[in-house]
C-alpha positions in Angstrom: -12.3 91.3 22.6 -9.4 93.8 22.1 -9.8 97.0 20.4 -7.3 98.2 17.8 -6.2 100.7 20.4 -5.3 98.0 23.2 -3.8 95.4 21.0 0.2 96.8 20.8 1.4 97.9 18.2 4.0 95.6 16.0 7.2 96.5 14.9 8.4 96.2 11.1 10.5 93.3 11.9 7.7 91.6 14.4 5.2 91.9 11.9 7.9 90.9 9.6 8.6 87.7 11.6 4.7 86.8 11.7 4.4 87.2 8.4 6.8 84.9 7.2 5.7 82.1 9.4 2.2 82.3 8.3 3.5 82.9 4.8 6.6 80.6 3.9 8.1 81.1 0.6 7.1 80.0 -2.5 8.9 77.9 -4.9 10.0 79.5 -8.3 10.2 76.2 -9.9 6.3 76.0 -9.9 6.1 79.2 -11.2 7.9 78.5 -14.3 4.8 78.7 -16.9 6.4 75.5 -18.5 5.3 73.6 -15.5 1.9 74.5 -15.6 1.5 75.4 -19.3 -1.8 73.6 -20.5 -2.4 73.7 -24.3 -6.6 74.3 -24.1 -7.5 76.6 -21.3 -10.3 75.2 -18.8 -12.4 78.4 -19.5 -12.7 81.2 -21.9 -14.1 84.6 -20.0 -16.3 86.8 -22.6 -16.3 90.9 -22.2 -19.8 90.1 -21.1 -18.6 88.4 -18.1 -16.2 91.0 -16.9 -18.3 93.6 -17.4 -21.1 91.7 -14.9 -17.4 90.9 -12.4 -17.2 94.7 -12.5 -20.3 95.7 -12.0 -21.0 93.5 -9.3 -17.9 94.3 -7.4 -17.6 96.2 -4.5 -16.4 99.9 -4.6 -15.6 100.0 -1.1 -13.9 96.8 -0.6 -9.5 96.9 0.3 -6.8 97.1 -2.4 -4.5 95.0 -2.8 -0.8 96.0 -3.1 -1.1 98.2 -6.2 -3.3 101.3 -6.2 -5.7 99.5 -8.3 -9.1 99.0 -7.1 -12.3 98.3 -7.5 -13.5 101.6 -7.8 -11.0 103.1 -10.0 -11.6 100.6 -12.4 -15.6 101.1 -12.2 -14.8 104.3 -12.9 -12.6 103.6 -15.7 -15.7 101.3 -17.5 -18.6 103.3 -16.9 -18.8 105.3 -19.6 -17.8 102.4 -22.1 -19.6 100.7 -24.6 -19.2 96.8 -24.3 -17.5 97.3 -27.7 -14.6 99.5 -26.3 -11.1 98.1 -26.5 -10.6 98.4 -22.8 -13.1 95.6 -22.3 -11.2 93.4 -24.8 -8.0 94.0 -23.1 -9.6 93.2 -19.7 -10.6 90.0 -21.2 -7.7 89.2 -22.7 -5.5 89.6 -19.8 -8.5 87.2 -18.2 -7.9 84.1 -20.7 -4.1 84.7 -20.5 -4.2 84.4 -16.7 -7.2 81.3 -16.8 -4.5 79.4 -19.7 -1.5 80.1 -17.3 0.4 82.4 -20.2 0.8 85.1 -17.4 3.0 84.3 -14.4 1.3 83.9 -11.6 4.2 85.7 -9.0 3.0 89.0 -11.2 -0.7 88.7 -10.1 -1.1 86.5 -6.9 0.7 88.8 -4.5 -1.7 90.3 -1.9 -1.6 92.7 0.7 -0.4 91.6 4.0 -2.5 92.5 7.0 -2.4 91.1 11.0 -5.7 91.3 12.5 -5.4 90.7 16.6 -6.9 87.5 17.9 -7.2 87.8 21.5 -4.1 89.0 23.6 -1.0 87.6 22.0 -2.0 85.8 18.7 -2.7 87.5 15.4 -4.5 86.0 12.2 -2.7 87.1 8.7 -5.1 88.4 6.1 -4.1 88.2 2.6 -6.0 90.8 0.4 -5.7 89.8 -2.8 -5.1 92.2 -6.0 -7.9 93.3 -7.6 -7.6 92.0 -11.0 -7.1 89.0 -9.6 -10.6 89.3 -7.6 -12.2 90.3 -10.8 -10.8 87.6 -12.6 -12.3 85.0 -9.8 -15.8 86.9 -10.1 -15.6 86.5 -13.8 -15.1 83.0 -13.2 -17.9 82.4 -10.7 -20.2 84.4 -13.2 -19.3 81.4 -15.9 -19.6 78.7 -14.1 -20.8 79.3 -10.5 -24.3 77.8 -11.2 -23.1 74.8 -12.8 -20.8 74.1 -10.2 -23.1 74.5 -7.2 -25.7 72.4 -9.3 -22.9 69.9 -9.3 -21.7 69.9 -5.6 -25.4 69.5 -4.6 -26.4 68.7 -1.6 -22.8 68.6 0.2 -22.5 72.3 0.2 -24.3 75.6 -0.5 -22.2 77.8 -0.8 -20.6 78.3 -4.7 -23.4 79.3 -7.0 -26.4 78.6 -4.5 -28.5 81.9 -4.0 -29.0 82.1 -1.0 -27.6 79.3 0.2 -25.5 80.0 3.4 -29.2 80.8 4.6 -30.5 77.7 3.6 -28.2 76.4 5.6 -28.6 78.3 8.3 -32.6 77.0 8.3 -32.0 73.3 7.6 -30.0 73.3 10.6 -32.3 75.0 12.8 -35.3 72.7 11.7 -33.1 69.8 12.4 -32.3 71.3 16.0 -36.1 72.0 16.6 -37.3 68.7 15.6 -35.3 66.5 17.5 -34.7 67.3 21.4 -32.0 65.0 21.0 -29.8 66.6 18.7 -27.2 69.2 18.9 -24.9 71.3 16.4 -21.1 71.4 17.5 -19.2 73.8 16.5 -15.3 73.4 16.5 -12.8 76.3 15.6 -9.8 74.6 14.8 -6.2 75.4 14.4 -4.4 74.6 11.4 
């Protein structure tokens, strides 16, 4: 496996190149709100929801392309009551974004990143912005149970506790009890 210090280093333009073909460009037709404008939005966020997204997400984890991060807004909200404005803004920017009133060029952009994979390939990493992230944590915190309840038993991963572990068992039990099976694992390219 290479090391960061034996894969070579890209120029702007290679890394450029790579970046467009694994990211083409988007159309700005489908980002006119008009095409996607929806009179009722699917789901209303309460403060109480974003305050659980922000509590439960990770200080440490990468920013996006803004300086805005996980930690910075922790810090921002710990000292708040759930009453505070902030919160309501925070929520309100949330149901704007869930009823498609905010663009979504001005907050699906991520941060661009090529990992090495082996010698000569590299896999593009999208990190996305962090309101965006806390908005999709807010969202699993509504309805991730229900949903998980719902895809039952064809996956267990969305609103399962536990569940990749789970899993992770019921395959091994199936392994052990039958000397005839097998698990294949395939690592396809797109």
């Amino acid at each position: 496996v290479p090391t960061p210090r034996d894969t070579p280093r890209l120029s702007r333009e290679q890394a450029s190149v790579l970046l467009r073909k694994y990211n083409p460009r988007g159309r700005p037709e489908e980002d006119a709100l008009e095409a996607w404008a929806d009179p009722a939005p699917p789901l209303h966020i309460t403060v109480k929801e974003v305050q659980r997204a922000i509590q439960k997400s990770n200080s440490h984890s990468a920013a996006g392309y803004t300086p805005w991060t996980f930690a910075l807004v922790k810090a921002l909200t710990s000292d708040r009551a759930p009453t505070d404005p902030f919160f309501h803004a925070i929520t309100r920017l949330f149901n704007l974004m869930l009823s498609n009133r905010v663009r979504r060029d001005y907050w699906v952009p991520s941060r661009a990143v090529l990992l090495p994979k082996g010698d000569t390939a590299w896999r593009p990493l999208g990190i996305g912005e962090c309101w965006y992230r806390l908005l999709g944590k807010a969202a699993m915190i509504k309805i991730g149970q229900a949903v998980g309840k719902e895809l039952l038993p064809l996956q267990l991963g969305v609103g399962m506790k536990g569940g990749s572990e789970i899993a992770g068992r019921l395959a091994q039990v199936m392994l052990d009890s039958d000397p005839a099976m097998a698990i294949i694992n395939l690592d396809i390219a797109n």
